[in-house]
C-alpha positions as CSV (number, residue, x, y, z in Angstrom):
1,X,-67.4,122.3,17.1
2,X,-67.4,124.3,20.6
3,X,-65.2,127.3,21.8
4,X,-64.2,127.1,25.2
5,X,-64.0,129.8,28.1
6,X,-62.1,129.8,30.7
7,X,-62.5,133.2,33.5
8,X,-59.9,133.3,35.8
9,X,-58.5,136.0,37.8
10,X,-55.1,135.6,39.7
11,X,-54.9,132.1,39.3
12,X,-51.7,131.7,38.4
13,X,-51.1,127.8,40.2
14,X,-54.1,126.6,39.3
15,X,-55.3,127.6,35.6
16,X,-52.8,125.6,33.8
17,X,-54.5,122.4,35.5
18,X,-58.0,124.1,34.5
19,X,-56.6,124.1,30.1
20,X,-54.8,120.5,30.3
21,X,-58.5,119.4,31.7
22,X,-59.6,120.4,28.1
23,X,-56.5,119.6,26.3
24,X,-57.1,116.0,27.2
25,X,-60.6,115.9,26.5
26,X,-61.5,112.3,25.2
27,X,-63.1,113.9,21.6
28,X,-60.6,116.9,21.6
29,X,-61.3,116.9,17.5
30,X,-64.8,119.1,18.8
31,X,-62.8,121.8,20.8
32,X,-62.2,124.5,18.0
33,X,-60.2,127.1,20.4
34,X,-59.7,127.6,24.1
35,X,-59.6,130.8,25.3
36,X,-58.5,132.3,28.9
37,X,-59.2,135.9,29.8
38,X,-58.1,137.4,32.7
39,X,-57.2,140.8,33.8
40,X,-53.8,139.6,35.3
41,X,-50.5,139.2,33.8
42,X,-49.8,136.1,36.2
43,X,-52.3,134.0,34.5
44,X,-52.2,135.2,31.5
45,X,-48.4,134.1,31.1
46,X,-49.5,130.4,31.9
47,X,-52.0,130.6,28.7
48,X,-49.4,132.5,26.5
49,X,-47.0,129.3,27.1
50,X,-49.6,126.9,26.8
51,X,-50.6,129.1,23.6
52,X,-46.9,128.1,21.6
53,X,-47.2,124.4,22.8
54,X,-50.9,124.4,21.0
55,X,-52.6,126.4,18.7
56,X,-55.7,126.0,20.2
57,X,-55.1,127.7,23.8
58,X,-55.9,131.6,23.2
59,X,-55.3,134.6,25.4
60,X,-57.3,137.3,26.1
61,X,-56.4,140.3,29.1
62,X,-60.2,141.8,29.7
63,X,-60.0,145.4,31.6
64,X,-60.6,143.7,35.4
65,X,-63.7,145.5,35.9
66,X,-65.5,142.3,36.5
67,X,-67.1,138.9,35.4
68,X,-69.5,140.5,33.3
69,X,-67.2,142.8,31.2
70,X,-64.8,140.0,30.8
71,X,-67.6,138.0,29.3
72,X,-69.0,140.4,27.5
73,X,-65.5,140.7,25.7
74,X,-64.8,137.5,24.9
75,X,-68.2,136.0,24.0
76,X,-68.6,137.9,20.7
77,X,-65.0,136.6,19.8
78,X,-65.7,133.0,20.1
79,X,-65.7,131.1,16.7
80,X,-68.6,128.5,17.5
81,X,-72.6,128.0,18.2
82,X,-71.9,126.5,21.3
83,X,-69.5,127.9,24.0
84,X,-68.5,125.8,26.9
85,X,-67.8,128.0,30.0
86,X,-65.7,127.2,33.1
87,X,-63.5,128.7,35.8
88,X,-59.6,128.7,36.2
89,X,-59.8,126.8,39.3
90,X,-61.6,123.7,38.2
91,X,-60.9,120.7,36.5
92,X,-63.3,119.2,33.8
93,X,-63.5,115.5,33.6
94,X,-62.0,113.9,30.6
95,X,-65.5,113.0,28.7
96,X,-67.7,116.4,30.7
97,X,-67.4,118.8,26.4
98,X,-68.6,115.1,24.4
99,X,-71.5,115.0,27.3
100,X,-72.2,118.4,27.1
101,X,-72.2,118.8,23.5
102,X,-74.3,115.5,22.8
103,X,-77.3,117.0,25.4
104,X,-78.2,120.1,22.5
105,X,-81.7,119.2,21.4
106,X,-83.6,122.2,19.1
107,X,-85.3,123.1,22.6
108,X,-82.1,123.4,24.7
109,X,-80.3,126.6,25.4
110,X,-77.9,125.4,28.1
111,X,-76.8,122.0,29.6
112,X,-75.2,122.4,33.0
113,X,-72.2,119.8,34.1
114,X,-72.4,118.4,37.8
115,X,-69.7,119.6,40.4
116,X,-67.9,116.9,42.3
117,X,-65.7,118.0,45.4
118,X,-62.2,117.7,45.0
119,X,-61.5,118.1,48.8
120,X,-59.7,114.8,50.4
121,X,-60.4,113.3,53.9
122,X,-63.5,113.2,56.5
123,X,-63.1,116.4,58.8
124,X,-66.2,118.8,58.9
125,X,-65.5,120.9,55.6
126,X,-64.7,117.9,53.6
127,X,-68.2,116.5,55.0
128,X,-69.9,120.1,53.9
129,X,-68.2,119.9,50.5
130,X,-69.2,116.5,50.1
131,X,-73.2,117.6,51.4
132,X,-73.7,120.2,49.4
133,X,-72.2,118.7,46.2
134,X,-74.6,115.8,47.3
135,X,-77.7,118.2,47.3
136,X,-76.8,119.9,44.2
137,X,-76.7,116.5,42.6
138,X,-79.9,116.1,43.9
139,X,-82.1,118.7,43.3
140,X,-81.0,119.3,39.9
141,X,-82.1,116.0,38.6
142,X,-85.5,116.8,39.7
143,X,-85.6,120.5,38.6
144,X,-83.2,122.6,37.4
145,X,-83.2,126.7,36.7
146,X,-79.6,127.8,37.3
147,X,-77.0,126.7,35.2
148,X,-73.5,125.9,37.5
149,X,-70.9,128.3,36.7
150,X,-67.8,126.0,37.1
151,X,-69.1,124.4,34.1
152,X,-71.8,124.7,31.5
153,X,-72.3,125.1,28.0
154,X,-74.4,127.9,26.1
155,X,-75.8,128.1,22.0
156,X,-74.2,131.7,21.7
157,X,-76.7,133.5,19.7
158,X,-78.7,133.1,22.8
159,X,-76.4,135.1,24.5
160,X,-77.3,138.5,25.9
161,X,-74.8,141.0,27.7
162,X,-74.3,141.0,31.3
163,X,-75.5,143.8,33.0
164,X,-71.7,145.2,34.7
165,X,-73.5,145.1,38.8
166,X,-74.5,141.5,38.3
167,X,-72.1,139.1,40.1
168,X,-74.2,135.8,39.4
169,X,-73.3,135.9,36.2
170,X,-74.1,132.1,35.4
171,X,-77.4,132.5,37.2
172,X,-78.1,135.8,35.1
173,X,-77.5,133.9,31.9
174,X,-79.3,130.9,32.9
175,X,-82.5,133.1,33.2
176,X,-82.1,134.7,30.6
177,X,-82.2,131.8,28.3
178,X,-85.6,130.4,29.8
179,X,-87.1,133.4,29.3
180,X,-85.7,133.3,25.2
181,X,-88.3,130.1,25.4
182,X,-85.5,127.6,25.7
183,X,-84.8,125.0,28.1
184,X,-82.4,124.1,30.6
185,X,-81.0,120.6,31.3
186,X,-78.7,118.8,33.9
187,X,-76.1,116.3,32.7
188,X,-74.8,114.6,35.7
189,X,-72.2,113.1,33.7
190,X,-70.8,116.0,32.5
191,X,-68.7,116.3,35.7
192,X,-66.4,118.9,37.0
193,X,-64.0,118.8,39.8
194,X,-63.7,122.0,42.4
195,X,-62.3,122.7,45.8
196,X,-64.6,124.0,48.5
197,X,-63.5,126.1,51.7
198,X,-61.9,124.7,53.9
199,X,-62.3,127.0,56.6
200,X,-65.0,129.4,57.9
201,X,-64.3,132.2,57.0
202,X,-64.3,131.9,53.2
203,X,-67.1,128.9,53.6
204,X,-69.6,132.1,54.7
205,X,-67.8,134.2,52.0
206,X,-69.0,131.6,49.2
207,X,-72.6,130.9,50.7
208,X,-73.2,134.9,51.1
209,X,-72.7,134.8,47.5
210,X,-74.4,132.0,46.6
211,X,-77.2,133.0,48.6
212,X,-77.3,136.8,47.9
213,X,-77.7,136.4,44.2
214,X,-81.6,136.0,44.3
215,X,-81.9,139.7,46.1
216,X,-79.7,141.3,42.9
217,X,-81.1,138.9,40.1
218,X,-84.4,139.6,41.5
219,X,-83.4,143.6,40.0
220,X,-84.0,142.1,36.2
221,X,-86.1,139.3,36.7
222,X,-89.4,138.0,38.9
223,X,-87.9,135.7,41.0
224,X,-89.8,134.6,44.7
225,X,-87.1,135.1,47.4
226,X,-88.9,132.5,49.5
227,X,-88.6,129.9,46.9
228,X,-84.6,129.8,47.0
229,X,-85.1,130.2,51.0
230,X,-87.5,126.5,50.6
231,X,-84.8,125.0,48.7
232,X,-82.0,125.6,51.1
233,X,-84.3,123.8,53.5
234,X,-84.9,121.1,51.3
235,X,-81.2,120.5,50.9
236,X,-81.0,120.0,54.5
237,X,-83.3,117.2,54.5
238,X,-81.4,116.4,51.8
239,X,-78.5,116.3,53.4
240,X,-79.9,113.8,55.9
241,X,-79.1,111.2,53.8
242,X,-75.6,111.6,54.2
243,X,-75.5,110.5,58.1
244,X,-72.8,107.2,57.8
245,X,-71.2,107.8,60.9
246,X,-72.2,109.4,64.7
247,X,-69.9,112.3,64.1
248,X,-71.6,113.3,60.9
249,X,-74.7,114.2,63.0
250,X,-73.0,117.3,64.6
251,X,-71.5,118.2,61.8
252,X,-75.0,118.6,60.2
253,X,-76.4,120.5,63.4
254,X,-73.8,122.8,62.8
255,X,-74.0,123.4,58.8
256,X,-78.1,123.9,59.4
257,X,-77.2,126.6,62.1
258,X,-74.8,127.9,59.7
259,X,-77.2,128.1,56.8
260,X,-80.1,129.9,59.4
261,X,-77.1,132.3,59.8
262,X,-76.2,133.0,56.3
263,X,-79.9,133.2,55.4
264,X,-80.6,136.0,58.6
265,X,-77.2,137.8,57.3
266,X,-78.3,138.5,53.6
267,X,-81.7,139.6,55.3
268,X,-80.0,141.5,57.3
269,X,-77.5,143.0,55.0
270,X,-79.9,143.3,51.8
271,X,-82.8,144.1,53.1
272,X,-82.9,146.4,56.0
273,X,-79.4,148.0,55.2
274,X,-79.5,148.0,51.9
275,X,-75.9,147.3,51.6
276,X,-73.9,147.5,47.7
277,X,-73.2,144.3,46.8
278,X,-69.4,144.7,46.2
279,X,-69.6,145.1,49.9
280,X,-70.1,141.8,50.5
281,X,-69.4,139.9,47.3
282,X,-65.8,139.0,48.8
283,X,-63.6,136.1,47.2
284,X,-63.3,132.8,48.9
285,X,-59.4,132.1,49.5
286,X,-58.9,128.4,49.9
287,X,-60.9,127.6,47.2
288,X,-58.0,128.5,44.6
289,X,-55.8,126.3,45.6
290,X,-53.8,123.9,43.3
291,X,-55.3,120.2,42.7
């Protein structure tokens, strides 16, 4: 049996998707509970609905002090040895709990699922999503240290709190675990649908924190900065691979300029002005809207 977790934070339009994704799971007989927390009464009132239609669905309101704090609420209330964590603005494919449940071997502390882009059409953000998703894929059949957050499951009494200042917090648990002795593993066919940005602005929101959670992990752990700097290059020549048309080529001038930037702006912003994370943790917009 698993318990399910779903964070989520005013998404009211999209979290009710994000529980009938685990509703309909193929081998629903293995989900003992789902349960939402959120600090806001929006989404919270989706999951109290859901909640009278089936026992299963649970509600939680954490404080809204953070990821961490809402995690380190509800994990020690979960009634199973494996959690399965997600987000309230993704969809879990119909087989991605049987899949993760079936990769536990005595040495495993965490499976990770495999994000597919949701985003339709061929224009240069859809390309992006469809790149990155692409290198993901990629680079976590070879080698794998962080777990994704949109979906992943966990043996809970590996579970350690999250420090409140971390905002990674899927790449703090991640760590944590391999240093507990146990390993990490990649099920690619554990899948999880999720929107990327479809516009600037919140596409350099997202990479600034994808990017700038090596500088604050790096606070509890010995992590090489380069290292993560070396795989972002890699994923470019990665990303190579995904040329199929002329037009694609300028899109992938631009996303490695892009990626240069992001990489000189965390620099920047981390390292010579030694700026507070909250600063620049901000929340991608597009990203949370409906499927």
């Amino acid at each position: 049996m698993v318990s399910v977790v779903i964070t989520s934070f005013k998404e009211p339009q999209t979290i009710g998707k994000a529980i009938n994704a685990f509703l309909n799971q193929d081998n629903f007989n293995i989900i003992k509970e789902i349960i939402v927390v959120a600090p806001d009464d929006e989404t919270l009132d989706v999951a109290k609905k859901m909640s009278k239609e089936n026992k299963k669905v649970k509600f939680l309101k954490d404080p809204g002090k953070g990821k961490p704090t809402a995690l380190n609420l509800v994990i020690p209330k979960t009634q199973s040895g494996i959690i399965v964590l997600s987000d309230g603005d993704v969809q879990v494919d119909k087989f991605a709990v049987n899949v993760l449940l079936k990769a536990f071997r005595n040495d495993v502390g965490a499976v990770s699922g495999r994000v597919i882009q949701s985003n339709e059409g061929d224009g240069l953000f859809e390309y992006w999503a469809k790149v990155s998703a692409n290198a993901m894929d990629t680079s976590r059949r070879k080698k794998i240290n962080f777990c994704t957050g949109y979906l992943y499951a966990i043996r809970k009494k590996l579970y350690s709190p999250i420090p409140l200042d971390i905002f990674a917090d899927d790449a703090y648990i991640s760590l944590s675990i391999l240093r507990k002795g146990k390993n990490i593993i990649y099920e690619p066919q554990a899948k999880v649908y999720v929107r990327y940005p479809d516009n600037l602005i919140d596409w350099i929101r997202q990479k600034k924190r994808t990017a700038g959670k090596i500088y604050q992990l790096n606070k509890y752990f010995k992590i090489k900065k380069e290292r993560e700097f070396i795989s972002e290059l890699k994923s470019g020549l990665i990303s190579l691979n995904m040329i199929k048309i002329l037009k694609h080529i300028p899109y992938l001038i631009f996303l490695a300029i892009m990626r240069l930037y992001i990489w000189f702006r965390i620099f920047f912003d981390f390292r010579l002005r030694k700026r507070k994370f909250e600063k620049v943790w901000l929340r991608p917009i597009s990203t949370k809207k409906s499927f």
